[in-house]
Backbone as CSV, one residue per row, in Angstrom:
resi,resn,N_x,N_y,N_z,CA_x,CA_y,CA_z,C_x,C_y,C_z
1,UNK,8.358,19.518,35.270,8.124,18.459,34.303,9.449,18.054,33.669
2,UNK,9.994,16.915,33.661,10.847,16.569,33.294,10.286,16.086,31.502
3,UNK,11.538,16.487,30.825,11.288,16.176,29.265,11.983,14.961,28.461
4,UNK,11.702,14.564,27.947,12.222,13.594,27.157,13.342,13.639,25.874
5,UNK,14.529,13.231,25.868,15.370,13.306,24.575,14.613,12.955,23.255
6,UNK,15.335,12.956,22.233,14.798,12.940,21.270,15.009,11.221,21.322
7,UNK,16.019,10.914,21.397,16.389,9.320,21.749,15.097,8.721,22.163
8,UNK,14.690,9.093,22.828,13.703,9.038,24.759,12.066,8.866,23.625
9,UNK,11.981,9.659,22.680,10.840,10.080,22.207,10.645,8.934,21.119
10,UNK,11.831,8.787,20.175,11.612,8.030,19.135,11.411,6.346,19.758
11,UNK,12.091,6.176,20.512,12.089,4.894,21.228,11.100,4.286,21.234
12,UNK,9.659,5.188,22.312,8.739,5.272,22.953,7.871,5.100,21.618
13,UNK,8.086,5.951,20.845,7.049,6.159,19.529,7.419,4.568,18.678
14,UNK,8.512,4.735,18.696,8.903,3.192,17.615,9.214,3.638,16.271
15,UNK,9.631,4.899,16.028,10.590,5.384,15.279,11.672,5.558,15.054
16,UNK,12.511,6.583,14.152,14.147,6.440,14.179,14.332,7.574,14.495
17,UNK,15.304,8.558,15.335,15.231,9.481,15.750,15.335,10.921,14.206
18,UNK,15.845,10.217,13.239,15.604,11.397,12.127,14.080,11.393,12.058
19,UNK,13.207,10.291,12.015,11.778,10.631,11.874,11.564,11.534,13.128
20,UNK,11.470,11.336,13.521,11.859,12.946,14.819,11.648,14.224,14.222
21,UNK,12.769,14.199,14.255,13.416,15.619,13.493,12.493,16.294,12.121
22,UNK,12.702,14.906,11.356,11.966,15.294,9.971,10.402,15.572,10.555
23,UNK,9.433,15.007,11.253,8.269,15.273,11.844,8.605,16.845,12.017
24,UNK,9.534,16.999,12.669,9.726,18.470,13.694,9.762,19.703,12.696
25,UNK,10.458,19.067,11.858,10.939,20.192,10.137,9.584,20.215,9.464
26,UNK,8.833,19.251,9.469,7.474,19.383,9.020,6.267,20.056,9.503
27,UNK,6.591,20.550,10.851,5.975,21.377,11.614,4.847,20.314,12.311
28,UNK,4.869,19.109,11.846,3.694,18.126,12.625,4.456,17.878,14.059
29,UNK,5.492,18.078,14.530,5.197,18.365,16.448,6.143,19.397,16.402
30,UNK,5.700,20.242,17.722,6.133,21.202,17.550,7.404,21.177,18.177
31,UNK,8.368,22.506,17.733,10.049,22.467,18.325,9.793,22.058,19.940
32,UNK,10.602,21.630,20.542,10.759,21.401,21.675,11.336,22.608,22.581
33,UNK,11.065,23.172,24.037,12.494,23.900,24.869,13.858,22.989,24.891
34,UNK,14.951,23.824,24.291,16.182,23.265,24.741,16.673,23.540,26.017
35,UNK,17.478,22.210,26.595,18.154,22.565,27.953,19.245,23.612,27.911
36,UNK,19.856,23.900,28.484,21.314,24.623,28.911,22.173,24.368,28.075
37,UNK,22.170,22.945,28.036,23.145,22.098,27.455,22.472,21.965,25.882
38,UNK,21.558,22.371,25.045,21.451,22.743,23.500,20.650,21.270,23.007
39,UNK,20.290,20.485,23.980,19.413,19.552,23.728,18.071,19.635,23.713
40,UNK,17.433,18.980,22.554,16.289,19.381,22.907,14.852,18.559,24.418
41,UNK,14.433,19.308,24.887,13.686,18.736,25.719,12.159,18.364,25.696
42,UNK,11.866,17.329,24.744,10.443,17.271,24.241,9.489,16.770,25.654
43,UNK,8.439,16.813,25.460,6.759,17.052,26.611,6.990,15.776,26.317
44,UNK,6.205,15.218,26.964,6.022,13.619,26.564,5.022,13.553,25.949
45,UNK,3.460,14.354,25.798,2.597,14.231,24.666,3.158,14.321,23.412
46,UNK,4.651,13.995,23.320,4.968,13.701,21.796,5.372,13.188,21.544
47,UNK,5.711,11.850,22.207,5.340,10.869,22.172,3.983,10.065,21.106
48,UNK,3.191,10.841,21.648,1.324,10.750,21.042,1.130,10.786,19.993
49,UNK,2.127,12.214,20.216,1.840,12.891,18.098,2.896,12.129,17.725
50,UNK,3.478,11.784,17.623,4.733,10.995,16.982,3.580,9.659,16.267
51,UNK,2.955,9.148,17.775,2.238,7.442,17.169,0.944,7.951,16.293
52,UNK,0.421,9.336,16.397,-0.673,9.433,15.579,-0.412,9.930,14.435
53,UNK,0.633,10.197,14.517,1.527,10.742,12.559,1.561,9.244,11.791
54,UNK,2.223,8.586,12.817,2.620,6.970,12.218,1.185,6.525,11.731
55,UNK,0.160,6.187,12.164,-0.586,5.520,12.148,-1.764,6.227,10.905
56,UNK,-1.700,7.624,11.077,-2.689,8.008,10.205,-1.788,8.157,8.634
57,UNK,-0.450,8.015,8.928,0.305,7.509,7.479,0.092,5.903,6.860
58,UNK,0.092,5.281,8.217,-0.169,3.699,7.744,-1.886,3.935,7.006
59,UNK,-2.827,4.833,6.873,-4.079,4.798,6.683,-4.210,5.418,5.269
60,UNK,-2.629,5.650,5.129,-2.913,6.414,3.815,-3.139,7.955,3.711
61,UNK,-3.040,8.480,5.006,-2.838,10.001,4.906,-1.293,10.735,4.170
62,UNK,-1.291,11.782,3.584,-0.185,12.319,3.318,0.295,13.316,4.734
63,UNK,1.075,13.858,4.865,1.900,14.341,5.901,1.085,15.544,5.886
64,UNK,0.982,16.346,4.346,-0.246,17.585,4.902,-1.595,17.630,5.229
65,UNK,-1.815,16.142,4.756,-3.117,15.681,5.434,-3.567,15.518,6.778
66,UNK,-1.990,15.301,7.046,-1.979,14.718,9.350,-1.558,16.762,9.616
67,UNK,-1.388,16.748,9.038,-1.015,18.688,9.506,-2.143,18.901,9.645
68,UNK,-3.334,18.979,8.509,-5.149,19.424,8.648,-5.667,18.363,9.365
69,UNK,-5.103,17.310,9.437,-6.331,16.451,10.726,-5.756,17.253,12.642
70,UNK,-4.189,17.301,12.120,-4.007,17.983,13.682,-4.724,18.983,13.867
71,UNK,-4.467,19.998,13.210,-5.196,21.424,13.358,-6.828,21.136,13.275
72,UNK,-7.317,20.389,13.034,-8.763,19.993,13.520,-8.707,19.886,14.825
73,UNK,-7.954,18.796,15.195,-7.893,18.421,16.508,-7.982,19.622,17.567
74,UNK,-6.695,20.677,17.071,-6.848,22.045,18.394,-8.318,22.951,17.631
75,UNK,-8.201,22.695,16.712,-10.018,23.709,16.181,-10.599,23.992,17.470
76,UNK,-11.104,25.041,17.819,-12.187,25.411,18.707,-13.501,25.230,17.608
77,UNK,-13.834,25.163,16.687,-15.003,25.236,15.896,-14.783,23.434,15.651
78,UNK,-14.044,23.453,15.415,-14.337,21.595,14.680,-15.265,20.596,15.320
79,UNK,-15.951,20.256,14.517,-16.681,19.232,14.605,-16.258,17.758,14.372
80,UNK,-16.470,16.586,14.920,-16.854,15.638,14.349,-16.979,15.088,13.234
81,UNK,-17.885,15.703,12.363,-18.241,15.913,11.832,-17.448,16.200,10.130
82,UNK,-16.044,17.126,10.626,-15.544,17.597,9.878,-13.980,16.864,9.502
83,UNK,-13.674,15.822,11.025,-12.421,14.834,10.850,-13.633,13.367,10.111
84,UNK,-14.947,13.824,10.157,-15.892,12.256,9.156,-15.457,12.777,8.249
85,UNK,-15.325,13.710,7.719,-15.468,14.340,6.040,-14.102,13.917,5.572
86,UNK,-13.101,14.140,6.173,-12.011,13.980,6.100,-11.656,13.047,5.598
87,UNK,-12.410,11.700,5.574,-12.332,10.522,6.238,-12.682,9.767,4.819
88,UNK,-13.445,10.523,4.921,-14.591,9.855,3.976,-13.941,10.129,2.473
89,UNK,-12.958,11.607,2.325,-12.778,11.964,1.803,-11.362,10.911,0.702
90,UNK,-10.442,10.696,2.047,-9.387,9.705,2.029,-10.085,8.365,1.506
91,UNK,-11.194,7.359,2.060,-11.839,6.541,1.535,-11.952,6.744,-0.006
92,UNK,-12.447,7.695,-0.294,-12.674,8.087,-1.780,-11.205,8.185,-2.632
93,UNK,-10.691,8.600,-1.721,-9.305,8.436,-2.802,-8.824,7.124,-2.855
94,UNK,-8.374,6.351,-1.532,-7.521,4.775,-2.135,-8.874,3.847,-2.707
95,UNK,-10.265,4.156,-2.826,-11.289,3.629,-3.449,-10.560,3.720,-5.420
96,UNK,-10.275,5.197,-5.406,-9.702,5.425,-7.046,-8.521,5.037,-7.120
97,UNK,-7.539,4.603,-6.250,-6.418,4.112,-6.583,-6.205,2.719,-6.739
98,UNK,-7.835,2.107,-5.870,-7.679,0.488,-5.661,-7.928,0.302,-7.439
99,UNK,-9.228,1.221,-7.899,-9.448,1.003,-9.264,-8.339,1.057,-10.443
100,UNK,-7.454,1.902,-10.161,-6.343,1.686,-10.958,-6.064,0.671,-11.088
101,UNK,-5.405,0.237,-9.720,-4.250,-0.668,-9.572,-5.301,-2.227,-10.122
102,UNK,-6.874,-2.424,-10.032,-7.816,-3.054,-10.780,-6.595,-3.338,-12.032
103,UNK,-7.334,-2.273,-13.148,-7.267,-1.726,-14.668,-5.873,-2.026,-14.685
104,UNK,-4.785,-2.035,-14.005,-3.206,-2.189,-14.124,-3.419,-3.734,-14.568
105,UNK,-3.816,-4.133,-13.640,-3.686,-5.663,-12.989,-3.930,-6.514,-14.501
106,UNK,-5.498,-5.993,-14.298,-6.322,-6.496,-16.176,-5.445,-6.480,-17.280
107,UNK,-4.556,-5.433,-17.145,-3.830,-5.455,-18.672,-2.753,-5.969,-18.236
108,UNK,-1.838,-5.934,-17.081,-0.833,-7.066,-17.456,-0.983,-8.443,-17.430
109,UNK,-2.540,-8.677,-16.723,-2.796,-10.368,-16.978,-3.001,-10.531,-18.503
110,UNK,-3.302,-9.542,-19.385,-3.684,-10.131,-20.815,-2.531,-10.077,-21.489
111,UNK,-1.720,-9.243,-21.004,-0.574,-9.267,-21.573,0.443,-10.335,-20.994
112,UNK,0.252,-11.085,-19.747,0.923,-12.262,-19.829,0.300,-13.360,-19.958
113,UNK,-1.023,-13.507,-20.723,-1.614,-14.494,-20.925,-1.079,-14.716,-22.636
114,UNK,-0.257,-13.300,-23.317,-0.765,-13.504,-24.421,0.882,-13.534,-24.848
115,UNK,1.549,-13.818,-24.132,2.910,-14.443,-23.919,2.903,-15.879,-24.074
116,UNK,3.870,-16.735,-24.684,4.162,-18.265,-24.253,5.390,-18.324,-23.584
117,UNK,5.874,-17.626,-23.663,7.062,-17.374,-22.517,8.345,-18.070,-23.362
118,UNK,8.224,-18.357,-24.426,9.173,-19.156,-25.215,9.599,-18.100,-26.603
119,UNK,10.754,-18.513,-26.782,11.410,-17.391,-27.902,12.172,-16.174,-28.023
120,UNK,12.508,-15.512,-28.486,13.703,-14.988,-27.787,12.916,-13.646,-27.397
121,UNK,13.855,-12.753,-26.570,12.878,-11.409,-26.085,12.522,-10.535,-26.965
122,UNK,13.111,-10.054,-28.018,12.724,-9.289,-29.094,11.414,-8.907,-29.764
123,UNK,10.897,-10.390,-29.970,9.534,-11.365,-29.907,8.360,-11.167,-29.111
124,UNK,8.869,-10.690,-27.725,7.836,-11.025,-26.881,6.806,-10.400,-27.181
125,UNK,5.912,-10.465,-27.189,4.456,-10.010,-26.856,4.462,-8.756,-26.274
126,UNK,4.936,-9.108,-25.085,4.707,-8.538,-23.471,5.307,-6.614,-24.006
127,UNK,6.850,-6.887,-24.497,7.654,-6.071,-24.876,7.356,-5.160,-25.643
128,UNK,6.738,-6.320,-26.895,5.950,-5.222,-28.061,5.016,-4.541,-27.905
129,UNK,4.037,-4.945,-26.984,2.750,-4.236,-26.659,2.977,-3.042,-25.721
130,UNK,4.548,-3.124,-25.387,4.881,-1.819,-24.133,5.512,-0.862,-25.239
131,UNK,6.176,-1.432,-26.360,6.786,-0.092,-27.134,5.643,0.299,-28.095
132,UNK,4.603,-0.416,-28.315,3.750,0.039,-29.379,3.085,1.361,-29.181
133,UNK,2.999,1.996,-30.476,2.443,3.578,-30.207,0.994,3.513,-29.835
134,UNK,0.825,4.153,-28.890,-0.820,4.094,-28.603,-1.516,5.400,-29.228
135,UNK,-2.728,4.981,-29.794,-3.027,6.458,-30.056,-3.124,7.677,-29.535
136,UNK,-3.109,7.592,-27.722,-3.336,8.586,-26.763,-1.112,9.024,-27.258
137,UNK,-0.536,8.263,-27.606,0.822,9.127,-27.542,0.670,9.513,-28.677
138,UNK,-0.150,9.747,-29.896,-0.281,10.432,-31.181,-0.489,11.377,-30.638
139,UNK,-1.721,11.842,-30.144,-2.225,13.344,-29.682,-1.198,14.343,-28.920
140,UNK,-0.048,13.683,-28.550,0.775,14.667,-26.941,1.675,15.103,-28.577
């Protein structure tokens, strides 16, 4: 079996060859055999894991999240069942982050509604309502 450079790998994947490496330091693909010559010689199924790291990051997974979806993957017990949960689980989280970023949204529209955008900055609205003490910073 002939192996692939790291060059060879990132290419293929559509990465930069430190995402490589850093993948490799992360333990999400595993070290490669080096040749003679101190290079490393990656399988070409990593290639695979390279595009399924990428992609389940574009979904909003964290990196130890694609570590427990891999290790599902080799599970002899895993179910189906248990990469749904997973799933479902991630859904539930950018579901609470969409709500934030909601509640963010709401208060800086009132706070630039309640701007005229005229006068000097000192003044602003926008400014004052960011240094004002809130009662949640009384309690800390």
């Amino acid at each position: 079996m002939k192996g692939l450079t790291i060059g060879q790998v990132a290419q293929q994947a559509g990465v930069k060859i430190e995402t490589v490496r850093y993948y490799e330091r992360q333990g999400l693909i595993p070290p490669p055999p080096r040749r003679e010559s101190g290079y490393r010689q990656y399988p070409e199924e990593t290639v695979a894991r390279v595009r399924f790291v990428r992609k389940a990051q574009g979904l909003g997974f964290t990196l130890r999240e694609i570590a427990g979806l891999l290790a599902l993957r080799v599970g002899p017990d895993t179910t189906c069942g248990d990469v749904k949960m997973r799933a479902e689980e991630k859904i539930a989280d950018i579901e609470g982050k969409i709500r934030t970023l909601q509640r963010m949204r709401e208060v800086l529209a009132e706070l630039a509604a309640s701007c005229s955008g005229s006068g000097s900055a000192g003044e602003c609205p926008i400014l004052e309502a960011l240094e004002a003490k809130e009662e949640d910073d009384a309690e800390e």
